[in-house]
KOLDOPA-456170 format. One record per residue (C-alpha): residue in three letters; x, y, z. Coordinates in nm, 4 decimals, padded with zeros to 6 digits. Layout:
<'Ala' <X Y Z>> ...
This chain:
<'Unk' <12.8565 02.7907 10.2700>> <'Unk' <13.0471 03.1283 10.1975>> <'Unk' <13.1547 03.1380 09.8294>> <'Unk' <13.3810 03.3930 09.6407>> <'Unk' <13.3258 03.6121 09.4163>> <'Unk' <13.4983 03.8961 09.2422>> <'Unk' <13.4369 04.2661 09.2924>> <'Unk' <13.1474 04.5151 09.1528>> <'Unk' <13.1487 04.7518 08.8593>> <'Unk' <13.0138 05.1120 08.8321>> <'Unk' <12.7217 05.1261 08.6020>> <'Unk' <12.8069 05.0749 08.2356>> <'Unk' <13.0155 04.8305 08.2982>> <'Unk' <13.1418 04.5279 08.1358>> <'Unk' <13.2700 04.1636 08.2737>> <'Unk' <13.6348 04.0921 08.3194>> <'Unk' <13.7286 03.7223 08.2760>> <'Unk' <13.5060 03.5135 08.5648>> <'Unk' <13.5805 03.2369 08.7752>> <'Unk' <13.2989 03.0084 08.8817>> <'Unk' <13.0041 03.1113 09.1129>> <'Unk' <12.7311 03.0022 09.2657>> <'Unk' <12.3810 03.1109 09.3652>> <'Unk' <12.4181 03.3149 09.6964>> <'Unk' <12.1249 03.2902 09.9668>> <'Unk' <12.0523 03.2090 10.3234>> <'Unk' <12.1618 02.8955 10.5295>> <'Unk' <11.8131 02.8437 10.6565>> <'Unk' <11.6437 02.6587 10.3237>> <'Unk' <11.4440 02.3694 10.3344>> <'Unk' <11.6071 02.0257 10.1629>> <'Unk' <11.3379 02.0288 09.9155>> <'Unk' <11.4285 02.3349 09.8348>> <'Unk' <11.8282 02.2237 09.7685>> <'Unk' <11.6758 02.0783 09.4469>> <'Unk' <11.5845 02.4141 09.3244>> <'Unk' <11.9611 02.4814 09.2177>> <'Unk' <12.0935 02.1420 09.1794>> <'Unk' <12.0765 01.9692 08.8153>> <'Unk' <12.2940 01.7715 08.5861>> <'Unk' <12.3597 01.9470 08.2416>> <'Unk' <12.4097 01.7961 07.9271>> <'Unk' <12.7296 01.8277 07.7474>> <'Unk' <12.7122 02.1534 07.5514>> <'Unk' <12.6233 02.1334 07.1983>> <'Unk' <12.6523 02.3832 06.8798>> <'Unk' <12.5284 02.7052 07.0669>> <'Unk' <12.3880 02.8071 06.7616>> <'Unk' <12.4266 03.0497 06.4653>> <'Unk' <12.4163 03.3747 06.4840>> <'Unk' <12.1388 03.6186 06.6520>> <'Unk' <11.9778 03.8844 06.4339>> <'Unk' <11.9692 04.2303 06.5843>> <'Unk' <11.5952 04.3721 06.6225>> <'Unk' <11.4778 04.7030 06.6389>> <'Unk' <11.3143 04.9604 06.8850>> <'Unk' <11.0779 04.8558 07.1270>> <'Unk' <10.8252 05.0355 07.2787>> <'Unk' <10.6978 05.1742 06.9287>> <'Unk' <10.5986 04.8175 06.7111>> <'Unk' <10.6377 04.4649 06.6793>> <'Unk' <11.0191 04.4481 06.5884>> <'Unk' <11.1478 04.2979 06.2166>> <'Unk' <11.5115 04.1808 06.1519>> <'Unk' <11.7802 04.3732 06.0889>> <'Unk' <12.0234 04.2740 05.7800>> <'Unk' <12.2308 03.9640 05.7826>> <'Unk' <12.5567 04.2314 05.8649>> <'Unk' <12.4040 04.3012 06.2457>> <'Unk' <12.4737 03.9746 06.3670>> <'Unk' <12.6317 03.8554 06.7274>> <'Unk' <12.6385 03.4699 06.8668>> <'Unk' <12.4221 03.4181 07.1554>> <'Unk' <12.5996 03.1970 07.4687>> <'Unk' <12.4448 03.2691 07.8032>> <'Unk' <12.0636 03.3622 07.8240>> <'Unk' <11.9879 03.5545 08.1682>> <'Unk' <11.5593 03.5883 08.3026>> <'Unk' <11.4347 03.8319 08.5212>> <'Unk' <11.1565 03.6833 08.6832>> <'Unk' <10.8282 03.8649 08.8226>> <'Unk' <10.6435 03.9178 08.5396>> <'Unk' <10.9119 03.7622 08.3096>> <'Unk' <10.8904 03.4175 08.3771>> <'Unk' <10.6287 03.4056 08.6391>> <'Unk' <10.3308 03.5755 08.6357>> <'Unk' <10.3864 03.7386 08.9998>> <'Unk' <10.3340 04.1210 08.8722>> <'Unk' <09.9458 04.0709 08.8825>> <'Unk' <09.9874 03.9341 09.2346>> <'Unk' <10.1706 04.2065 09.3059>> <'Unk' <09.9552 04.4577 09.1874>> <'Unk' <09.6387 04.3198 09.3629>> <'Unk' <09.8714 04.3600 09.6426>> <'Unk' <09.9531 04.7263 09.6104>> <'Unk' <09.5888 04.7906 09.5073>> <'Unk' <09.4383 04.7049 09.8317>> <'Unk' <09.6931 04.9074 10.0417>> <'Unk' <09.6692 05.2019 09.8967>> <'Unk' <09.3048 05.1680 09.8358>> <'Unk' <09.3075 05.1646 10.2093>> <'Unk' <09.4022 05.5015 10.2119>> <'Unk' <09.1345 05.5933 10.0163>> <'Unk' <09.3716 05.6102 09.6526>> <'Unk' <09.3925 05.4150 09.3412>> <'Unk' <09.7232 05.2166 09.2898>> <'Unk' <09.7286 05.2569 08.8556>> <'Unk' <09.9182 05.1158 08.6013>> <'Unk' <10.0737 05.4292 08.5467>> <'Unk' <10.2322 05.4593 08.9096>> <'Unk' <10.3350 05.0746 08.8184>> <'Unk' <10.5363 05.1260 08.5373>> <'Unk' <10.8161 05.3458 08.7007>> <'Unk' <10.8298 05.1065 09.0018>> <'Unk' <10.8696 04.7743 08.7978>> <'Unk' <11.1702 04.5759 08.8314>> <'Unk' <11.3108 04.8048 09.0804>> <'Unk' <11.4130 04.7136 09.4628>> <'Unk' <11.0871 04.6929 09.6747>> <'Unk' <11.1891 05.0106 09.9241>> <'Unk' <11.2477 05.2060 09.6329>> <'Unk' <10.9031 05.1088 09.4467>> <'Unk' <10.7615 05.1523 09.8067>> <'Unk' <10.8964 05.4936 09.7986>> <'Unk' <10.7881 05.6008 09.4439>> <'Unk' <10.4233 05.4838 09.5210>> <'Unk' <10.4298 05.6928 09.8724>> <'Unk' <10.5322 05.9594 09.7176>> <'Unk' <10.3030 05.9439 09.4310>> <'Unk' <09.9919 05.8898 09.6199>> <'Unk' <10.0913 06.0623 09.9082>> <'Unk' <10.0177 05.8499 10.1487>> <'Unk' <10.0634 05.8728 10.5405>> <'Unk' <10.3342 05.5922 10.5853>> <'Unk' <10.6578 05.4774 10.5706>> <'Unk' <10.8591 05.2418 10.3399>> <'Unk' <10.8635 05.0278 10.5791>> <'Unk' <10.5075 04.9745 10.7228>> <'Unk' <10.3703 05.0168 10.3627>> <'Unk' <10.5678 04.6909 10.2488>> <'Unk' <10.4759 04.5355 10.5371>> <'Unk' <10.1220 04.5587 10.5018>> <'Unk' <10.1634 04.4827 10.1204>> <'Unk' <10.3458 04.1266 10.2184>> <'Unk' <10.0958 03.9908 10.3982>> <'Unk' <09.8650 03.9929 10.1034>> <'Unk' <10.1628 03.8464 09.8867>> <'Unk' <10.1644 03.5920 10.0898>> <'Unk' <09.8690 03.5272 10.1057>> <'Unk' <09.7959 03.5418 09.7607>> <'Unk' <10.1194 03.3873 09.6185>> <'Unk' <10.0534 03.0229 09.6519>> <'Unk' <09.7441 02.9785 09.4763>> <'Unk' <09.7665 03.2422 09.1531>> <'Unk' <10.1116 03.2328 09.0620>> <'Unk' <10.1612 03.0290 08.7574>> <'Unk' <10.4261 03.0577 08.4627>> <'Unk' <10.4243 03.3105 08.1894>> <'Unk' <10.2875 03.1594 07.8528>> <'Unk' <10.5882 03.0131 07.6777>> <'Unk' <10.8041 03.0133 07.9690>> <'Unk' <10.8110 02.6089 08.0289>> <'Unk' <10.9340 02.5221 07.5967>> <'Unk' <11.1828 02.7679 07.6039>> <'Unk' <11.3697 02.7170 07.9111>> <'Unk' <11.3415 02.3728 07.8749>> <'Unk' <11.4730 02.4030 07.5132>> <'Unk' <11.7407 02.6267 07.5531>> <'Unk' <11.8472 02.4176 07.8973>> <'Unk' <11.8680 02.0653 07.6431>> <'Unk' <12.0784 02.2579 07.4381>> <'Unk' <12.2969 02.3200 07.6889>> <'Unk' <12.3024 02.6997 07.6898>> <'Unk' <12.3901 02.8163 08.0194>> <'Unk' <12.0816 02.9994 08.2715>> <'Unk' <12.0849 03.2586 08.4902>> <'Unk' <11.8142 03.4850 08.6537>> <'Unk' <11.8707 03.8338 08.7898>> <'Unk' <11.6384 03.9455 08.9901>> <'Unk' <11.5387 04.2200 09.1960>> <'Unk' <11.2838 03.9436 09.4468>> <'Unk' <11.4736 03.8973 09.8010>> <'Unk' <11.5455 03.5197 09.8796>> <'Unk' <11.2691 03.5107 10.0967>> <'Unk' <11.0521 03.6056 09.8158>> <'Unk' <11.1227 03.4345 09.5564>> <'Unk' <11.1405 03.0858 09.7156>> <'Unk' <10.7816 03.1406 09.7900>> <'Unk' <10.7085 03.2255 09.4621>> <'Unk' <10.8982 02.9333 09.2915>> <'Unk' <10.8176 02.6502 09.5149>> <'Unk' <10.5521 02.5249 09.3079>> <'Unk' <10.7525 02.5177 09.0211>> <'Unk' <11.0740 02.2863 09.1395>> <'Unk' <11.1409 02.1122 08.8122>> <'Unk' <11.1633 02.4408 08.6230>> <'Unk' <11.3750 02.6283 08.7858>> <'Unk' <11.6593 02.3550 08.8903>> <'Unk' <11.7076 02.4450 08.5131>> <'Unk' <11.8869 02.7292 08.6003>> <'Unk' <12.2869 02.7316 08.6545>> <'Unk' <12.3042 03.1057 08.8656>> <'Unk' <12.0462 03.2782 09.0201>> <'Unk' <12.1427 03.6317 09.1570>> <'Unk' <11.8373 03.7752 09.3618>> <'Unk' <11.8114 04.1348 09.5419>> <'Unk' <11.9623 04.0997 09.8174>> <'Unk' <12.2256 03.9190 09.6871>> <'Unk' <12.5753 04.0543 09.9152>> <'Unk' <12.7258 04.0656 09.5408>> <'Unk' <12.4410 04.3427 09.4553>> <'Unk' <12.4776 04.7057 09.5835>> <'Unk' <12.2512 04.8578 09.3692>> <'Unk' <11.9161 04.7306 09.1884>> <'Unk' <11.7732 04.7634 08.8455>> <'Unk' <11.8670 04.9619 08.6444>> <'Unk' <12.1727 04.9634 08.7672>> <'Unk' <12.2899 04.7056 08.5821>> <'Unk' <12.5028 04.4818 08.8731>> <'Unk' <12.2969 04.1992 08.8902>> <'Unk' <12.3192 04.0671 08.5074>> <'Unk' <12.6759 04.1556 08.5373>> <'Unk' <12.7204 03.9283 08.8340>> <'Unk' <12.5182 03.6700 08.6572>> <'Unk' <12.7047 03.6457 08.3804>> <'Unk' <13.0043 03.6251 08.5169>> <'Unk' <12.8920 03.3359 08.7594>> <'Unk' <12.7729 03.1760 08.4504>> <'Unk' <13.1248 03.2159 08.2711>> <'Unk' <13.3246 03.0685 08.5952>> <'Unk' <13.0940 02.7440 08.5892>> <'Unk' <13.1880 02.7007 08.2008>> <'Unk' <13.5162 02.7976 08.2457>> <'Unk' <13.5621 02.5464 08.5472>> <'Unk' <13.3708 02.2589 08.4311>> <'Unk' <13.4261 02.2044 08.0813>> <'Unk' <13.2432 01.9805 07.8469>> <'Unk' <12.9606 01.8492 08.0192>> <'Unk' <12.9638 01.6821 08.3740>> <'Unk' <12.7505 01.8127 08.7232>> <'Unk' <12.6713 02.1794 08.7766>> <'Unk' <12.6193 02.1527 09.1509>> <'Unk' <12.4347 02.4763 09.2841>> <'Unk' <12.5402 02.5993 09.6542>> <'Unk' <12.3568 02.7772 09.8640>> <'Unk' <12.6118 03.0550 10.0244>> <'Unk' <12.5681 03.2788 10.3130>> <'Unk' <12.7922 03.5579 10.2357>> <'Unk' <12.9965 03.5924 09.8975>> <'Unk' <13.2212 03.8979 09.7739>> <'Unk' <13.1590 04.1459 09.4786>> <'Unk' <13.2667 04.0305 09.1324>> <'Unk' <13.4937 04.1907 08.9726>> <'Unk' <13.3138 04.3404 08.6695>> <'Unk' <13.4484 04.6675 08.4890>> <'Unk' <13.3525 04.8634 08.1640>> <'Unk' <13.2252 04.6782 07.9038>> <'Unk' <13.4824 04.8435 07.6292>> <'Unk' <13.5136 04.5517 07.3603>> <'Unk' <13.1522 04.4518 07.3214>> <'Unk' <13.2230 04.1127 07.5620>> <'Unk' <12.8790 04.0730 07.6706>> <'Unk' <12.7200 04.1617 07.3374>> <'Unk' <12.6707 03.7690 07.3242>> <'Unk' <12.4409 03.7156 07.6418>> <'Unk' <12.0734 03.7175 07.5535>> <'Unk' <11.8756 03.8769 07.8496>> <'Unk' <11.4455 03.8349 07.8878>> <'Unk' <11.3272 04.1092 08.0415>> <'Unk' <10.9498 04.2543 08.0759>> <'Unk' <11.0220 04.5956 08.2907>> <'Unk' <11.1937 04.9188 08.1405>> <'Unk' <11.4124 04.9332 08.4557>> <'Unk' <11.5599 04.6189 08.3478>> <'Unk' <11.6010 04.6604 07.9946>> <'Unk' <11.8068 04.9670 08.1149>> <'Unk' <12.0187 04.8138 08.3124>> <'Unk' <12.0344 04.5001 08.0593>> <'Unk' <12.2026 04.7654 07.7976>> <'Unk' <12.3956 04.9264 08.0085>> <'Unk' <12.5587 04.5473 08.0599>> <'Unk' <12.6324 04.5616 07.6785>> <'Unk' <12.3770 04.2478 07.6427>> <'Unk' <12.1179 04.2033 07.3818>> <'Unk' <11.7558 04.2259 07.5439>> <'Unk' <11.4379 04.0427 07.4549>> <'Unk' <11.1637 04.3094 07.5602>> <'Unk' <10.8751 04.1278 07.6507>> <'Unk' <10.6060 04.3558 07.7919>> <'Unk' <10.2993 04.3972 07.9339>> <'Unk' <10.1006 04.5821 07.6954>> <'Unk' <09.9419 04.7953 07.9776>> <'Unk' <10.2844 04.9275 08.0323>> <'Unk' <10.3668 05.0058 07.6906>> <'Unk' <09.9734 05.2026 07.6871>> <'Unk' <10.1321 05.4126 07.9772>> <'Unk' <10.3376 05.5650 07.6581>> <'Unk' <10.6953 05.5521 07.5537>> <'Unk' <10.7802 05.8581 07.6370>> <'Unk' <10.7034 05.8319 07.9904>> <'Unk' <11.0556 05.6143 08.0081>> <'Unk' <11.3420 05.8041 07.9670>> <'Unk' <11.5291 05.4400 07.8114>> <'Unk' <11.3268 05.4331 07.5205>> <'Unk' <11.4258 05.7301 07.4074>> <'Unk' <11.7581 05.6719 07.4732>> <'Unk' <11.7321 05.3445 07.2303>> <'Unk' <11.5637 05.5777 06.9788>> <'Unk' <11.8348 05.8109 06.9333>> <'Unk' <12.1211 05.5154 06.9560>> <'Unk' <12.1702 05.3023 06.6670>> <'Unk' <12.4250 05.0382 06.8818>> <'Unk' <12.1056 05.0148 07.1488>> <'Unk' <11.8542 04.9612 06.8736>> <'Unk' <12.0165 04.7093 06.7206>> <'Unk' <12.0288 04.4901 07.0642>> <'Unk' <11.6842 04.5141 07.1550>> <'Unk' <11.3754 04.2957 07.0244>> <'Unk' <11.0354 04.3396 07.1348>> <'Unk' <10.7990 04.0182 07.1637>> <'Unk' <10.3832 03.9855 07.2623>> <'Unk' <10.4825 03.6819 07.4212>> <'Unk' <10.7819 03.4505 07.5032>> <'Unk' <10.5293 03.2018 07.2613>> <'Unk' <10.6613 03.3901 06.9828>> <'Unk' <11.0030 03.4114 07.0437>> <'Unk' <11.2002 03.2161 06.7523>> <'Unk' <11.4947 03.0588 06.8650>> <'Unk' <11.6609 03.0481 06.5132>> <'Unk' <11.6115 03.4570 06.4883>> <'Unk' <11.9023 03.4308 06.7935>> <'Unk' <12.1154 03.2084 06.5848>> <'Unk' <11.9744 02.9070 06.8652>> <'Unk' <11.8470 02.5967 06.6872>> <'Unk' <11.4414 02.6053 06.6646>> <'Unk' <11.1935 02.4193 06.8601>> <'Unk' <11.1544 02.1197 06.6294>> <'Unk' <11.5519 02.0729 06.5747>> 
């Protein structure tokens, strides 16, 4: 079913008023699958006080800032490999054995700049690091096969993952993922997990017709967020958030983000690609990453810097261990217990 949508921005930009979207895949999905993006949605309630502003990641364990650095969280938006899934170690077992058949080691180091990005492009940075005899193409060919292979019996949910989305989704605080996985992907990676992620109201994936450019860009939490606004803006209180499955859709129209609009949507992210492009929305970030990454050095990602020499990006970002210790009530969302 072809949906519309409004047009894309140019990076650093920020969300003009939305109308309602819908997730936008393929025609050819199972009708088990259908329940993936269909769910009912309790009325919203009191989104919450206000969220505390957290300091730079990449260094420490983040503490709050002072009760003056505040901004009220409404739409949380997941990224997913890694995030909310624990595909990345699939991922790299994948990459391991390819280029290890080639005679070269696929590191953590070579990881990190490839996380979170479109798969030719992290094709192309690993070629071109290793050196390897083969094209983009053939080498994520060969790495597929062992995805899929591998896919269906080790990928589980990230600790954490199940409370909070289920928390924040009986709060009623609207869901989105962005991610860079192509439909095709990530419906094999989420099939085991049906009941979590029909909690989600928008899912924009990579190859999305919305999307022209990948993380870090930051298009795809852009277009999530604005899909997310048209279904609140169109529904109202309460009632059925019905999920369709479109073949083609049109950009959103998205444009600078001059007033600080999107300063209220709450994006968990675990790669430094999209924490980039999750600032560059004007959103807050919850940096949640692997600790192997963060080993690899900050200074071997141009963002962190950035965030070190900007106050306004500091003040966004939180770094967590763990989605077990994120505290709702730190966001201004009621806690676990409430």
């Amino acid at each position: 079913m072809a949906i519309r949508t409004s047009a894309l921005l140019l990076l650093y930009g920020s969300l003009m008023p939305a109308e309602r979207f819908c997730v936008s895949c393929s025609r050819n999905v199972s009708p088990s699958m259908l329940g993936f993006f269909q769910t009912k949605r309790p009325a919203p309630s009191q989104r919450g006080r206000e969220p505390v502003y957290l300091n730079n990641p990449g260094v420490r364990e983040n503490t709050n800032y002072g009760e003056s650095e505040r901004c009220k969280v409404t739409h949380c938006i997941f990224d997913l490999d890694g995030l909310l899934l624990n595909t990345e170690e699939v991922n790299t077992i994948a990459n391991q054995e390819v280029c290890g058949g080639f005679g070269k080691e696929y590191t953590w180091a070579i990881k990190s700049k490839m996380m979170g990005r479109p798969r030719l492009e992290g094709a192309r940075i690993t070629i071109e690091a290793l050196d390897l005899p083969i094209d983009p193409e053939e080498y994520l060919n060969k790495r597929n096969q062992i995805v899929k292979r591998l896919t269906p019996t080790r990928t589980q949910t990230m600790p954490g993952v199940e409370r909070l989305v289920r928390h924040l989704h009986r709060l009623g605080m609207p869901l989105g993922i962005a991610t860079s996985s192509r439909r095709e992907s990530f419906l094999l990676k989420t099939q085991k997990f049906p009941s979590l992620f029909n909690l989600f109201d928008v899912i924009v994936m990579g190859d999305d017709p919305a999307i022209r450019k990948g993380k870090p860009s930051p298009e795809c939490y852009l277009e999530a967020v604005a899909r997310l606004r048209r279904n609140g803006e169109t529904e109202g209180d309460g009632g059925e958030r019905q999920h369709r499955l479109a073949e083609q859709s049109t950009p959103s129209e998205t444009g600078l983000d001059k007033e600080g609009v999107n300063e209220s949507v709450l994006v968990f992210e675990d790669a430094p690609s999209g924490l980039e492009g999750a600032l560059a929305a004007g959103m807050q970030v919850c940096f949640v990453p692997d600790q192997r990454l963060l080993d690899q050095g900050v200074q071997s990602f141009p963002v962190f810097e950035q965030i070190a020499k900007d106050e306004r990006l500091r003040r966004r970002v939180r770094q967590l261990k763990s989605l077990e210790n994120f505290e709702p009530e730190a966001f201004g969302i009621p806690p676990f217990n409430s």
